[in-house]
N, C-alpha and C positions, 0 to 999 in steps of 0.2 A: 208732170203732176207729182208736187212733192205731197208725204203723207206723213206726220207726227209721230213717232215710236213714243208713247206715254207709260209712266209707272202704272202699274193697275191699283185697281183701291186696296191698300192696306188693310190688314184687320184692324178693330176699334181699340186694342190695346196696342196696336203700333203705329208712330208715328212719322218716323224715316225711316227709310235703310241706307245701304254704303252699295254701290257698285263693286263689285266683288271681281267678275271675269266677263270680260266680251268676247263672244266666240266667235265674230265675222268684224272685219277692219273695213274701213269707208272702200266701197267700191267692190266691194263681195257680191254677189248673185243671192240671193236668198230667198227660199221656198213660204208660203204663208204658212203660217205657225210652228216656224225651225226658231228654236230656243236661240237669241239674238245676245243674250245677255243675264247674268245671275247678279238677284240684288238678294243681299241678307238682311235680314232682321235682326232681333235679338232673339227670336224665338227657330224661326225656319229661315233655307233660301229659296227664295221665288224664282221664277222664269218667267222672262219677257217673252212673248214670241213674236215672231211678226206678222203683222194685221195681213199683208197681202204678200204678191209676188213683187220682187223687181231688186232694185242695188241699193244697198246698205250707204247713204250720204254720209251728212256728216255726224260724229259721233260729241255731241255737245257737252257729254258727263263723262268722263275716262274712268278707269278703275280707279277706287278710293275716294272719291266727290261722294257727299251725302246727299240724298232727295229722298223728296215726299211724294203722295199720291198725285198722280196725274203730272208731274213733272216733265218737261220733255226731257231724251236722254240722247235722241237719233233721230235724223231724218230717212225718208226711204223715197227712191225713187224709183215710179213704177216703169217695167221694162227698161231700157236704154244700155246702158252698160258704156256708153261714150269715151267715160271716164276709165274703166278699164284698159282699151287699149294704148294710151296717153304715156306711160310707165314702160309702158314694154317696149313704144318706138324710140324711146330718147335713148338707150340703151343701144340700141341699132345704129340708129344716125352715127354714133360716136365712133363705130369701128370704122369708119374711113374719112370721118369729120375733120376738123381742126383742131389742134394742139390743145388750144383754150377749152375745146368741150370735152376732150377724153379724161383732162385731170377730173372734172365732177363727176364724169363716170366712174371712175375707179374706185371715187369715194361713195357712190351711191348708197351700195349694199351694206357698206358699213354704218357710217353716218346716219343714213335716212333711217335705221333702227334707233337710236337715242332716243329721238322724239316718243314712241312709240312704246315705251319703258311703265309698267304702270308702277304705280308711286312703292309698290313695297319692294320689287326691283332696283328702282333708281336709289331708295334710301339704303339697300343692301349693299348698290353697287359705290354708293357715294362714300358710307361709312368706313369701306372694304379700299378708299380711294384706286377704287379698278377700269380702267377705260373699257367700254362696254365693246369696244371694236374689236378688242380680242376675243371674246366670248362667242360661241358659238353659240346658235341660237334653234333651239328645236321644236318651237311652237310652229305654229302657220306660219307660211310665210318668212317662216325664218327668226320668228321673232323671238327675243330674248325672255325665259322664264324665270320664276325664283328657281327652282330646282339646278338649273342649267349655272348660274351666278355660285349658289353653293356648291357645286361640282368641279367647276373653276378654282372655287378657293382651296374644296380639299385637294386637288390634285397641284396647289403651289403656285398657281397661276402661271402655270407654265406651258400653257396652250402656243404652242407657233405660229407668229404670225407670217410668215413666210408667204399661203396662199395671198394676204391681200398685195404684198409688193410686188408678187409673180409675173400675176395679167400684164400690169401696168410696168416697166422697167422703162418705158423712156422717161414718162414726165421723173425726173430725178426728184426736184423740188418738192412734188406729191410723195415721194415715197420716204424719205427723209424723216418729215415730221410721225407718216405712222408708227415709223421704229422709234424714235424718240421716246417717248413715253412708257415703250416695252421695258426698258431698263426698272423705273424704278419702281414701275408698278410691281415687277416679278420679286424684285428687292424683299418689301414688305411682306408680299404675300408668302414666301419663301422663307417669309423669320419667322412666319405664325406656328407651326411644328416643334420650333428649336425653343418655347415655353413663353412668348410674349402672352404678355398677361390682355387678352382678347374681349371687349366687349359688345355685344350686340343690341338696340332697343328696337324692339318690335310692336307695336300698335296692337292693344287687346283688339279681337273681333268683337262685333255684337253678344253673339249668344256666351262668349268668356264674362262680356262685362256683367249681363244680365243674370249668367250663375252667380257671379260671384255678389252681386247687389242681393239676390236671394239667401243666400246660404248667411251673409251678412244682418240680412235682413229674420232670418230665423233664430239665429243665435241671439239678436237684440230684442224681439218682441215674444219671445216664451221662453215660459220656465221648462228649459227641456233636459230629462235625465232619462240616463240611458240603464236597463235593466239587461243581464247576459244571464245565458243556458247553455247546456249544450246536449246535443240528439242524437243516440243512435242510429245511423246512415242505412244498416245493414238490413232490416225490415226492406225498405223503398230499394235499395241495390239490389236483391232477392226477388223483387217482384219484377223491377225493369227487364232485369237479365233473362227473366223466365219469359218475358212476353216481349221481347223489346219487337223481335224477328215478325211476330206476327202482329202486330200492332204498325210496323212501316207497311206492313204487307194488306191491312183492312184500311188505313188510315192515308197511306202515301204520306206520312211525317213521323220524324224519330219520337222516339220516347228520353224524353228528358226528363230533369228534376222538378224544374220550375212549374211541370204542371201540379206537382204531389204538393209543392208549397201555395201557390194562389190556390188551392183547395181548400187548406190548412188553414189560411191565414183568411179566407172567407167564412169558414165555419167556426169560427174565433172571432172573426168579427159580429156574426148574427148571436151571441156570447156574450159578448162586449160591446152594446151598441155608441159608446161614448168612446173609443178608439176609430171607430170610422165616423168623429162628429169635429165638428170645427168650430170658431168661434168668429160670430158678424157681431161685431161693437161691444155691447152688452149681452147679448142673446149667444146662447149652444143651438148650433144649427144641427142636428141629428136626421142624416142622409139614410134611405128607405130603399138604397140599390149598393153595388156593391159594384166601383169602377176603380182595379188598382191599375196605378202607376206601376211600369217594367221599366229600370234605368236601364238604361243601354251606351255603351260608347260608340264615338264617331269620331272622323278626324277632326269635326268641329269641335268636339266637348261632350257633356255627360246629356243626353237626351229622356226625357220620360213620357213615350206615350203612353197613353191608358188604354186598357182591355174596359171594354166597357159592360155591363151588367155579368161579372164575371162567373158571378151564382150559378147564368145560368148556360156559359158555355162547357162544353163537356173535354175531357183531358186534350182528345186529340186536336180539338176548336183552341185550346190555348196554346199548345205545343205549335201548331202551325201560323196562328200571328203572333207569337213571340218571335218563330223564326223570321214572318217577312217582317218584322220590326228591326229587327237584327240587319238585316240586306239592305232596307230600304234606310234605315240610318247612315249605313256606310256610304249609299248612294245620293245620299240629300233630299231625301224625298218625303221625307214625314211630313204629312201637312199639318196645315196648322192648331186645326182643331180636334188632331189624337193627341197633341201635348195639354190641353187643357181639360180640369172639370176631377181631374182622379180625388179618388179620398182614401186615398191610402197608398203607399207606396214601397215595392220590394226592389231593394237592391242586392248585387251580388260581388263583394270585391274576391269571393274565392276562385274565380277564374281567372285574376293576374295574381293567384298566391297569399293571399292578406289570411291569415290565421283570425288576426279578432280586432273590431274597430268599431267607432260608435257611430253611425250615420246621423247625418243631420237634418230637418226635420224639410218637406217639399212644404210651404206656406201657401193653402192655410190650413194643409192638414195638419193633423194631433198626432201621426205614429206612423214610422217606417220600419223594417224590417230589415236587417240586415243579416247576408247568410255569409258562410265561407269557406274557407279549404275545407275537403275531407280530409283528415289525417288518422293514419291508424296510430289508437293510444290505447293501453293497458287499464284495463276497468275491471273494476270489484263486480262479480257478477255471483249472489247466493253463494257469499262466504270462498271464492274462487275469481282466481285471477286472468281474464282474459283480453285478446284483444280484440278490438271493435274500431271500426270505421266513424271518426266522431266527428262530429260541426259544430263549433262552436255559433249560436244565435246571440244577435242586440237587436232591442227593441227598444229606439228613442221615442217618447212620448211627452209632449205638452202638459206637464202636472200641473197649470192651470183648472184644468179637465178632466185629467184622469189621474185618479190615486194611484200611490205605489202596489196596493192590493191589484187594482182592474190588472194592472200594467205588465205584472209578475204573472197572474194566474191567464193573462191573456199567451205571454208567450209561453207557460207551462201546456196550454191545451193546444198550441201549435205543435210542441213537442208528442205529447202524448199520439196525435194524429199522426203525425210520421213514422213516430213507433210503432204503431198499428196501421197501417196505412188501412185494412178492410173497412173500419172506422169511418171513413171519407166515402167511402160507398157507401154505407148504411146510415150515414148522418146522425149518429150515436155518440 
C-alpha cells in the first residue's frame, strides 16, 4: 500500500516553494509525523512530515525542484522495508563472488553518492571541477554535504584517496581510473590559495529574493527620509544594572534594552498616530493597536516578526518573546503568520557594531526605527564636559504621510522617554 507524501496548503500570499533538505533517502524507515522534508518559501520553511508509519519510496522532487500546494514530492510505503535489505546483500555476495561483480562493488560507495548530490552540491562540486569520489561525505548515510565540498576546497583538495584503492587491489583496471582524476583535480584546487582569481554563483534563496524585491520595492513607491538623534543610555543602564538580578529572579528572563524601546516607541506612537498609519490606494489607513515588527537575523536573512498588541504586554512579556524570537529564527521556526500584519518596525544594527545608518522602510509601513552601538562620547552637560553612554537614533518615515515636524518630534519624545525612563511607567 503506497501512500502520497503531498506539499501541504501554502499560505495565500505563497505560491511555490523550493525543496530545500530531505532528511530520510528512499528506503528509510519513518515514524508518522518525523519531519521528511524542508520546503521554503519566500517568507518561512515549512515541514513535511509523514502522514503515517512505513519506508520512505521514491523521492519524486530532490533538493532544488520548485512545487506548489498539493504537489506530490514522495511516495511512502506502509511497513515492508524489502527494499532495505537489497543494498546490504549485494555487498556481501561480492566478497566471494566473481571478478566481474567485486569491480561494481568497490565502486559502489563511491559512485552510487553522485546521483544523490542535491543540485547546490553538484553545481559547487561542478564549478570547483572536483570529483565527488574523493570527498568525504558526513551526512546520513554518507552522503555528501555543501559544508563537506567547501572543506575539501579549503583544505586544497587534498583528501587521500588511498582508502578507496585499499579494499579492492586486485581488480587493477578499477583502481587505475579512480586515481586518475586525482592528479588534476588536486592541481587546480591546490592553485586556489596561491591568488587564482576564484569565482563562485550561488542561486538567491527565496526569502533573499523576497527581501530584496521589498526593500526594492520600498525605496521605489515612498517618499522615505530619514531623521537622526541621539540619547542618553545612562538613565535605562542605571535602571537595568539595579534590577537586572531581581528581575531574571521574578521573571525567569534577562532584562534588556529592547524592552525600554518598544515602550518608547509605543508611547510615541499613541502621540503620533500617523507613524503607525499606512497607506491603501488613495486612503491613510490609521491602525487602533499597536503590533511592532522586531528584525531579527537568521542564517536565512533578515526576519521580522511582530509582537502583537504591544501596548499591552508588560516589560518582561517582551523581553521573553523577543528572546524565543531570536532562537526560534535561528532554528527555522517562525511561522508564518508572526511575520505579517506589524505596523511599525524596530531594528537594531548596534549589535554587529553600526554606529549610524538609515533603515529602510518594512512596506506598507510609514516608519522604522533604527537603534545602535552604545558608545561613550564627551557631552556638554550645564556648561561642563562629560562623558556619557550615547546611541545614536534614525527614524525612516514615508513623507507622503508624515511631515518632517510629526517625524522629528516623534523620535525627540522616543528620546526624552529613555532619558527618563520613570516616564514609561507613568505614561506622562
Amino acid at each position: 500500500m503506497s501512500t502520497e507524501v503531498k506539499v501541504p496548503a501554502l499560505p495565500e500570499s505563497v505560491s511555490e516553494a523550493t525543496v530545500v533538505t530531505w532528511h530520510k533517502q528512499a528506503g528509510d524507515a519513518v515514524e508518522r509525523d518525523e519531519n521528511l522534508v524542508d520546503l521554503e518559501t519566500d517568507k518561512v520553511v515549512l515541514e513535511v512530515p509523514a502522514p503515517e508509519d512505513g519506508v520512505l519510496g521514491e523521492i519524486l522532487k530532490p533538493e532544488g525542484e520548485t512545487v506548489t500546494a498539493g504537489e506530490v514530492v514522495a511516495t511512502l510505503t506502509a511497513g515492508g522495508g524489502a527494499g532495505a535489505p537489497a543494498p546490504a546483500e549485494a555487498p556481501a555476495e561480492t566478497a566471494g563472488g566473481p571478478a566481474a561483480a567485486s569491480a561494481p562493488a568497490a565502486a559502489a560507495p563511491t559512485e552510487g553518492e553522485m546521483p544523490a548530490l542535491s543540485p547546490a552540491v553538484r553545481n559547487l562540486v561542478d564549478s570547483h571541477g572536483l570529483d565527488p569520489r574523493q570527498i568525504a561525505g558526513t551526512g546520513r548515510n554518507g552522503r555528501i554535504l555543501k559544508e563537506d565540498v567547501l572543506a575539501f576546497i579549503e583544505q586544497g583538495g587534498a583528501k587521500t584517496a588511498a582508502p578507496a584503492p585499499a579494499p579492492a587491489p586486485a581488480p587493477a583496471p578499477g583502481s587505475e581510473p579512480a586515481s586518475t582524476p586525482a592528479a588534476p583535480v588536486s592541481t587546480p584546487a591546490a592553485a586556489i590559495p596561491a591568488g587564482e582569481r576564484e569565482e563562485r554563483r550561488v542561486p538567491m534563496t527565496r526569502l533573499r529574493q523576497r527581501i530584496a524585491e521589498r526593500l526594492v520595492e520600498a525605496q521605489q513607491t515612498a517618499a522615505m527620509l530619514t531623521t537622526f538623534n541621539e540619547v542618553n543610555m545612562q538613565p535605562v543602564m542605571d535602571l537595568r544594572g539595579r534590577y537586572k538580578d531581581q528581575f531574571v529572579k521574578t521573571h525567569d528572563t534577562k532584562l534588556g534594552f529592547m524592552s525600554f524601546f518598544v515602550k518608547a516607541v509605543v508611547e510615541a506612537l499613541k502621540r503620533f498616530p500617523a507613524v503607525n498609519a499606512s497607506i491603501d490606494g488613495t486612503d491613510i489607513l490609521y491602525h487602533g493597536y499597536y503590533d511592532i515588527g522586531i528584525a531579527v537575523s537568521s542564517e536565512r536573512g533578515l526576519m521580522v516578526p511582530v509582537l502583537r498588541d504591544a501596548d499591552q504586554l508588560s516589560f518582561a512579556e517582551i523581553e521573553a518573546a523577543i528572546a524565543d524570537f531570536g532562537q526560534r529564527a535561528q532554528a527555522g521556526k517562525i511561522e508564518l503568520d508572526e511575520l505579517t500584519g506589524g505596523t511599525f518596525t524596530i531594528t537594531n544594527g548596534g549589535i554587529f557594531g553600526s554606529l549610524v545608518s538609515t533603515p529602510i522602510l518594512n512596506p506598507p509601513q510609514s516608519g522604522i526605527l533604527g537603534m545602535h552601538k552604545i558608545q561613550e562620547r564627551p557631552m556638554a552637560e550645564n556648561g561642563q564636559v562629560v562623558v556619557r553612554p550615547m546611541m545614536y537614533l534614525a527614524h525612516s518615515y514615508d513623507h507622503r504621510i508624515i511631515d518632517g515636524k510629526e517625524a522629528v518630534q516623534f523620535l525627540v519624545t522616543i528620546k526624552d522617554m529613555l532619558e527618563d525612563p520613570a516616564r514609561l511607567l507613568l505614561e506622562v
